[in-house]
N, C-alpha and C positions, 0 to 999 in steps of 0.2 A: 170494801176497802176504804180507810179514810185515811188520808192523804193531803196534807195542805196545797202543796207544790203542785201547780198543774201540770206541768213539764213531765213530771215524775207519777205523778198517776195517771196521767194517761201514756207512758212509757210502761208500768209495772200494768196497768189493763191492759193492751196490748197483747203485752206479752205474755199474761196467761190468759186470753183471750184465743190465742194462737195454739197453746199448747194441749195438747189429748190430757183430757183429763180434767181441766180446766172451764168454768163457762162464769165469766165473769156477771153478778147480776143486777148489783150495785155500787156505787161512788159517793162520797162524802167527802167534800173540803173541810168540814170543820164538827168537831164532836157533839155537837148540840143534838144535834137528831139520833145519835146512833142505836140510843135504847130502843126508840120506836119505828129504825127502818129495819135494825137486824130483827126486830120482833117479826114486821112487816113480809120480810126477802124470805126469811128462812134459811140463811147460806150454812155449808157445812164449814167454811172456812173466812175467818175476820181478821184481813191484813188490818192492824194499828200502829201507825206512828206512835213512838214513844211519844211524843211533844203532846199528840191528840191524848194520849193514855193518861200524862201527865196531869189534863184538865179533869178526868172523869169523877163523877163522886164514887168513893169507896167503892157505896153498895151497887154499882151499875156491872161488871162485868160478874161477881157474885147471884145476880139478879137473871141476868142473861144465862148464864150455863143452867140456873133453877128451870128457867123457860126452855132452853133447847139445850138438853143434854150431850147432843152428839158435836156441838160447836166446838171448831178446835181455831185457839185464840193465838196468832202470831203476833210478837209486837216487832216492829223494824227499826231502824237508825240507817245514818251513812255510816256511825261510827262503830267498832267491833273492838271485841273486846271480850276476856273470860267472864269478868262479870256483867254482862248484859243478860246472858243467859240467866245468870240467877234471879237478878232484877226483875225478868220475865216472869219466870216462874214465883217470885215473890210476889208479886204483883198480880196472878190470878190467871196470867197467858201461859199455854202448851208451850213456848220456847220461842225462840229470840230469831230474826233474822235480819242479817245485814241487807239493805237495800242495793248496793252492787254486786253482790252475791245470786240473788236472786235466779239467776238465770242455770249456774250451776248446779242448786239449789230444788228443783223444781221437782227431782224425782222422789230425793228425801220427803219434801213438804206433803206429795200427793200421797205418800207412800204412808207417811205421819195422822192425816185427815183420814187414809181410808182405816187404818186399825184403830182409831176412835169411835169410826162410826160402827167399827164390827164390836168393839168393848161395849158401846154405849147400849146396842142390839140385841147382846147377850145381859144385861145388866135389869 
């Protein structure tokens, strides 16, 4: 997960730290590492701040799915919105999620992560 806000990642760890299904296995305050910790973790799932997304070079999240296939890329905001989704998906992320949503949220996202990883399985 990278996450500027400390308040708010360790509220969004937490919380899927808590939930079945969920096992949080790393944090980033700020994007500069991300290429070489998600290389590093291996997660099936990469919360990104829009703001952090905003900083990345093009070829980094292009770069990442080449290296782990089954990675499924959320980007977040406080703010919501129809076109965030697209934004997302423009931008190289499996879809979009609002930051106080989250919690509603969690059955869709795990539900989302695991038929990627069955796509990626079969692929």
């Amino acid at each position: 997960m990278v996450e500027q806000d400390d308040d708010l990642r360790h509220w969004l760890g937490r919380l899927l730290g808590l939930s079945e299904g969920f096992k949080v296995v790393g944090y980033l305050d700020r994007d500069a590492d991300l290429k070489a910790e998600v290389q590093r973790l291996i997660p099936d799932l990469l919360l990104l701040d829009t703001h952090s997304a905003g900083r990345l070079a093009p070829e980094t999240l292009p770069d990442l799915r080449q290296a782990l296939p089954g990675l499924y890329v959320v980007l977040m905001d406080l703010e919501e919105g129809p076109n965030y989704e697209r934004l997302a998906r423009r931008g190289g992320a499996d879809g979009f999620l609002c930051k106080v949503r989250v919690p509603e949220s969690l059955e869709k996202l795990r539900a989302a992560v695991i038929a990627k990883a069955r796509q990626t399985a079969v692929a």
